[in-house]
C-alpha positions as CSV (number, residue, x, y, z in Angstrom):
1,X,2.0,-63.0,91.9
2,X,5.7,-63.3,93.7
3,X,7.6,-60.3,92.7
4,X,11.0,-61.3,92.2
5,X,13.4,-60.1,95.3
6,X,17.7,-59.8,94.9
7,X,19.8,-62.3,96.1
8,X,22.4,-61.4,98.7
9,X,25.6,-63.2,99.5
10,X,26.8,-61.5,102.5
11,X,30.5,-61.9,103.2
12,X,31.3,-62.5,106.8
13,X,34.3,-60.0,106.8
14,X,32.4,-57.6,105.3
15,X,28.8,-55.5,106.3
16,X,27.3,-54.9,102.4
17,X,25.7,-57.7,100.6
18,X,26.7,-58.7,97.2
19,X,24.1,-58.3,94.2
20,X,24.2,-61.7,93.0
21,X,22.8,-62.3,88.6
22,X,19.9,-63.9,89.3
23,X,16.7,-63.5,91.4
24,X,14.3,-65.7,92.9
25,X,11.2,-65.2,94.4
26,X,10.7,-65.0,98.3
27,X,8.4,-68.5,97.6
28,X,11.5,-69.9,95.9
29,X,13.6,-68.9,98.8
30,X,11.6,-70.9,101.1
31,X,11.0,-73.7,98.7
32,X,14.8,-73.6,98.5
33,X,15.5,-73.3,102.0
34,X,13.4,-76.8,102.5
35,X,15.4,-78.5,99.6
36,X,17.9,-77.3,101.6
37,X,17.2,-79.1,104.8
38,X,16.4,-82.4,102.8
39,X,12.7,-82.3,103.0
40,X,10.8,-83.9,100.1
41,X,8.2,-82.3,98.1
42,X,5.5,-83.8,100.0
43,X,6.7,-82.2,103.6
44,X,7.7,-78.9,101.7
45,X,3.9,-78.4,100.2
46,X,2.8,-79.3,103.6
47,X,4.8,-77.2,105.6
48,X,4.3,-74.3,102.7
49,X,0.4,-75.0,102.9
50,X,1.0,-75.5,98.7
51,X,0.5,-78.5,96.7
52,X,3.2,-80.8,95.7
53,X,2.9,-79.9,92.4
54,X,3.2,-75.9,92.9
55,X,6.6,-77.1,94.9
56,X,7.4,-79.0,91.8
57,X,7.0,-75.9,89.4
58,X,9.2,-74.0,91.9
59,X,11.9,-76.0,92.0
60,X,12.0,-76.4,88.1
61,X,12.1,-72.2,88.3
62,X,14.8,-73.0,90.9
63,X,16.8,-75.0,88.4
64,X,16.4,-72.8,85.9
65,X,17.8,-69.8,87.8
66,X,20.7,-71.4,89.0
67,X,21.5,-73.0,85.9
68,X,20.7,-76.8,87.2
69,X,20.0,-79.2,84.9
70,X,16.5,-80.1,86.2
71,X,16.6,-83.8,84.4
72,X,19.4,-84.8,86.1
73,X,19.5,-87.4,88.8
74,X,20.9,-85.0,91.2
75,X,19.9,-81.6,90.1
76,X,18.7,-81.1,94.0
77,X,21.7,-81.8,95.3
78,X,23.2,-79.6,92.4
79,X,20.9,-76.8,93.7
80,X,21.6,-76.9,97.5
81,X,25.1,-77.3,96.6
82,X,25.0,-73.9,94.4
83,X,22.9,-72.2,96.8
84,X,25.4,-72.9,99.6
85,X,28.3,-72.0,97.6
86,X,26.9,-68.7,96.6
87,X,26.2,-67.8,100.4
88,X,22.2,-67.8,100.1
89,X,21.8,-69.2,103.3
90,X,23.0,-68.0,106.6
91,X,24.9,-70.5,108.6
92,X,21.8,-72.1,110.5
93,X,20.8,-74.0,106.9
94,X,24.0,-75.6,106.9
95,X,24.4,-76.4,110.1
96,X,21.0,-78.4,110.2
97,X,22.2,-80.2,107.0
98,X,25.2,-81.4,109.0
């Protein structure tokens, strides 16, 4: 099983991370990461050698984490949108989403 690793938001004028309240596995990083770079589940579970549902139950663990309403329309968008605003993701992310 995943052991759950700290989130880090590491300010750019500053060399210490920042403990963020919640924790998501190195798997849901990845998972995340994808989401991130607008790849579906399908090319997620292939690129993650998982199935599509296993990328399913991550992101609803995902949702859950980050306080996303997983039955909403756009709780993807609502998740990359967190993640980015929180700082999860170093600048190559979202410069790829651009």
């Amino acid at each position: 099983m995943c052991e759950p690793v700290p989130l880090y938001v590491v300010n750019r004028s500053e060399a210490a991370p920042v403990s963020l309240p919640f924790y998501l596995t190195a798997k849901e990083m990845e998972v995340l990461r994808l989401v991130c770079m607008a790849l579906s589940d399908k090319a997620i579970a292939v690129r993650l050698a998982i199935s599509p549902k296993t990328v399913s139950t991550h992101l609803g663990m995902i949702y859950t984490k980050l306080g996303v309403s997983a039955g909403h329309d756009n709780a993807r968008i609502a998740a990359v949108l967190k993640a980015m605003h929180a700082g999860l993701f170093p600048e190559d992310v979202a410069d790829a989403m651009d």
